[in-house]
C-alpha positions in Angstrom: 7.5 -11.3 -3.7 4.0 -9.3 -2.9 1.8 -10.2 -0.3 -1.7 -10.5 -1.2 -2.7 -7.8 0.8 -0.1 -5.2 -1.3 -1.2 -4.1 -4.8 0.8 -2.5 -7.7 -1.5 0.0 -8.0 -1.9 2.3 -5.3 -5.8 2.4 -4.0 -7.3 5.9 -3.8 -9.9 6.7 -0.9 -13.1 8.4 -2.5 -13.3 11.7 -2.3 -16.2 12.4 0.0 -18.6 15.5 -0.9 -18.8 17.8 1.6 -22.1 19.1 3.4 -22.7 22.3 3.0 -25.2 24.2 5.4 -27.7 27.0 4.8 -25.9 30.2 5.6 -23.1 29.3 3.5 -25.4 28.3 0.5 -26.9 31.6 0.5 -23.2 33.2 0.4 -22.5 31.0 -2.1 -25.6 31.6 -4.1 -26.6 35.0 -3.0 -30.2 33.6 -2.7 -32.5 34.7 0.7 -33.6 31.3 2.0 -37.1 32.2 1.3 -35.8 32.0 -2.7 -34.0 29.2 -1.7 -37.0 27.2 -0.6 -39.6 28.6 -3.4 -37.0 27.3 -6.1 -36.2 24.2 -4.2 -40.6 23.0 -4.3 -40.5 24.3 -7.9 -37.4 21.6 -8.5 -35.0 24.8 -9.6 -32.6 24.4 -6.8 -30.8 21.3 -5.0 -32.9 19.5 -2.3 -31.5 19.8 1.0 -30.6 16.3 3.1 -30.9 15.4 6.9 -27.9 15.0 8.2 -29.7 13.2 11.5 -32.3 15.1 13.7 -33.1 18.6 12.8 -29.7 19.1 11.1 -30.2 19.5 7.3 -27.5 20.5 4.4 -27.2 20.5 0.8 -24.4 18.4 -1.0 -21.9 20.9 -2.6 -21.2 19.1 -5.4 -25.0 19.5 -6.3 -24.6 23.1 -5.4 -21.6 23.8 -8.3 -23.8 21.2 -10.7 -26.5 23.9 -9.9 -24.1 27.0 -10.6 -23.3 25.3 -13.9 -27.0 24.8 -14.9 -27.5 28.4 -14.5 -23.8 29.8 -16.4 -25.1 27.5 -19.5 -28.6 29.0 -19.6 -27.1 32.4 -19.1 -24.6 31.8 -22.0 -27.4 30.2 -24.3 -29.8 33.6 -23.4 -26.9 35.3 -25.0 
């Protein structure tokens, strides 16, 4: 017989996003930081989050989101 503590089904850990920081958005993006930052106080680009003190990074996930937005809009154009 199961213990209470055992399930059928096995339990999956969430898969965490990962933090990604500015010089590898701008690879990823091919965006100066300046760009980054215009687009980012016109709402066009993820906002960046602390990470504690003066570290700050952007959530990948919101980063592909992002490259999705723009794909679409560049499929729709044409």
């Amino acid at each position: 017989m199961a213990s209470a503590a055992q399930s059928d089904t096995p339990t999956q850990s969430p898969k965490l996003d990962r933090f990604v920081r500015l010089p590898e958005v701008r690879r990823i993006t091919g965006l100066c930081t300046t760009t980054i930052y215009t687009r980012m106080a016109r709402n066009e680009f993820p906002k960046q989050i602390s990470c504690g003190g003066r570290a700050i990074a952007w959530l990948e996930s919101d980063l592909i989101a992002w490259q999705q937005r723009i794909l679409k809009q560049q499929v729709h154009k044409n």
